[in-house]
C-alpha positions in Angstrom: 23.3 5.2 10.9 20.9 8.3 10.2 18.1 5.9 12.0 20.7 6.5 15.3 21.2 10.3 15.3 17.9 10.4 14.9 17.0 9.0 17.8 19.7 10.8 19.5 17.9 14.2 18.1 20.4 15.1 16.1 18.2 15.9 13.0 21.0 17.9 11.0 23.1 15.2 10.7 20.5 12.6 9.8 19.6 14.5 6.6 23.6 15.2 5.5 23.5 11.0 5.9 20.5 10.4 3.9 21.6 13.2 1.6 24.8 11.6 1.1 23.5 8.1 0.4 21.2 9.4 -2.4 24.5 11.3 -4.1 26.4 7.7 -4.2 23.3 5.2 -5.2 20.2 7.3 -6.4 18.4 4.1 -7.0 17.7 3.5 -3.2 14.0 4.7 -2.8 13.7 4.1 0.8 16.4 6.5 1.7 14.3 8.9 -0.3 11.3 7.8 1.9 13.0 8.1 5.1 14.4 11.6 4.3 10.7 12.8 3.3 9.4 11.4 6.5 12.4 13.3 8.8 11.0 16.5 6.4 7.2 16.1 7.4 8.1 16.1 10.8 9.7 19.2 10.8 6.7 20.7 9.3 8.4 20.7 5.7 5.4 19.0 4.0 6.2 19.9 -0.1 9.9 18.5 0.6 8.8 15.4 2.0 5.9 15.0 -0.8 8.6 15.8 -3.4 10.9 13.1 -1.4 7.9 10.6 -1.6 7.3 11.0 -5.2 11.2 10.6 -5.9 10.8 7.5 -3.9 7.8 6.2 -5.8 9.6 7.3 -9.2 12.4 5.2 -8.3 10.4 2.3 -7.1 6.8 1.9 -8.3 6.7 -1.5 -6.2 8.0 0.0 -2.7 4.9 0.9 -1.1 6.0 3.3 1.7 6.0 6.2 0.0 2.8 6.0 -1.3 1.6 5.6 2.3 3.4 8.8 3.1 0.8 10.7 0.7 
């Protein structure tokens, strides 16, 4: 669902969904990823490399993240 107001440029919302995903399962490292990509595009580069690394932390085996770097 953050994928679609996304899309629909609603940027604020997409990060309260992602944000609220990682409060109920923590363990979900592409939601990490995703959030730390909607970061670097807004220009917020340390956020989305701390949001990578949380990823990667998470799960060593999900390659995304470490893409992202």
């Amino acid at each position: 669902m953050a994928g679609e107001y996304l899309a629909a440029g609603r940027v604020g919302k997409a990060i309260q969904l992602y944000k609220k995903a990682i409060n109920i399962d923590p363990r979900l490292a592409i939601v990490y990823s995703n959030l730390g990509a909607v970061y670097y595009n807004r220009g917020q580069k340390k956020e989305a490399v701390r949001l990578y690394e949380q990823a990667i932390e998470v799960d060593p085996a999900f390659v995304e993240p470490y893409n992202n770097l």
